[in-house]
N, C-alpha and C positions, 0 to 999 in steps of 0.2 A: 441247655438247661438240663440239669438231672443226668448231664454225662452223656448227652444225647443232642445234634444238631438242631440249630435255630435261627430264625429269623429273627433282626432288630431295626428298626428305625428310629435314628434322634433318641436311643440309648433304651428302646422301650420294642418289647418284645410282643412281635405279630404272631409267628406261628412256629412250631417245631416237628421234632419228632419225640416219642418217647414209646419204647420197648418197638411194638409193628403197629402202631397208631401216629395218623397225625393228631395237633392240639394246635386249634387252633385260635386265637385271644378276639372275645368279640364282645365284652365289658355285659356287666351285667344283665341288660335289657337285652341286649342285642343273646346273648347266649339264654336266657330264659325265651327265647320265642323260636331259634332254632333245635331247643331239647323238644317246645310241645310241636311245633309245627315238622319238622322235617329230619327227627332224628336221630339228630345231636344226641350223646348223652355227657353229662358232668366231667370234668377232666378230675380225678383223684388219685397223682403221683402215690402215696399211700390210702391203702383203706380205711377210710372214715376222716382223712384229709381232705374234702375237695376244692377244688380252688377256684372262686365266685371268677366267673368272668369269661373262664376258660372251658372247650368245651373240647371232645373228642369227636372228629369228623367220622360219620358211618363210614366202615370199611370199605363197601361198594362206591359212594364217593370217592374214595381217598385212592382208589385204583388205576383212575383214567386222568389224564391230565384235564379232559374237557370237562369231568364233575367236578375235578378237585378245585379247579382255577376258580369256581366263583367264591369256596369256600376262604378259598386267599384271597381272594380280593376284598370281601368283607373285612378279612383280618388285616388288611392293611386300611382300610377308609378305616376303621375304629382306630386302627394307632395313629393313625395322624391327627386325630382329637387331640388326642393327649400332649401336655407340654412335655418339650425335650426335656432330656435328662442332662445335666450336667457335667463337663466332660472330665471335670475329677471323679462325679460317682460313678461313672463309664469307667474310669482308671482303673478305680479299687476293681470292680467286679471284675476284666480283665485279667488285670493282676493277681487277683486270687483264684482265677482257673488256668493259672498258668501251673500246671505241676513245680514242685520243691525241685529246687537243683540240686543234685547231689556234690559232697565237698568235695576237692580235689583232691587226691594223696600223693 
């Protein structure tokens, strides 16, 4: 996502990277109690964008594989809530992060 590596299951996106942060998707509830309770804060790709659901794992988590893992693991029990994505709308999004091919000459 945003040009930046990511996890997906059943066409629906768990967790990523973007710039030196992970993001990681933990739906509404579940990311309003990790911003008051442990730090989280808001994921907002731009300023004054931010994006309900998704949240930015503290740095000191996101260091060690032994903090980071639970913060994935959450982000995967919350995508598997969700119903799968359709494996045409899986196509297009593929398909459109596939760079333009340049014409032959």
């Amino acid at each position: 996502m945003f040009g930046y590596p990511a996890a997906f299951i059943h066409g629906n996106m768990v967790c990523g990277l973007f710039q030196d942060s992970v993001v990681a998707r933990l739906g509404k509830d579940g990311a309003a109690k990790v911003i008051a309770e442990e730090g989280a804060t808001q994921f907002a790709p731009m300023a004054g964008r931010s994006m309900t659901g998704y949240v930015v794992v503290p740095s000191a988590d996101a260091e060690s594989p032994t903090t980071l893992g639970p913060w994935l693991l959450k982000a995967l029990e919350y995508a598997l809530t969700l119903p799968p994505k359709s494996s045409a709308t899986s196509a297009k999004k593929v398909a459109s992060a596939k760079p333009a091919r340049q014409a032959r000459r």
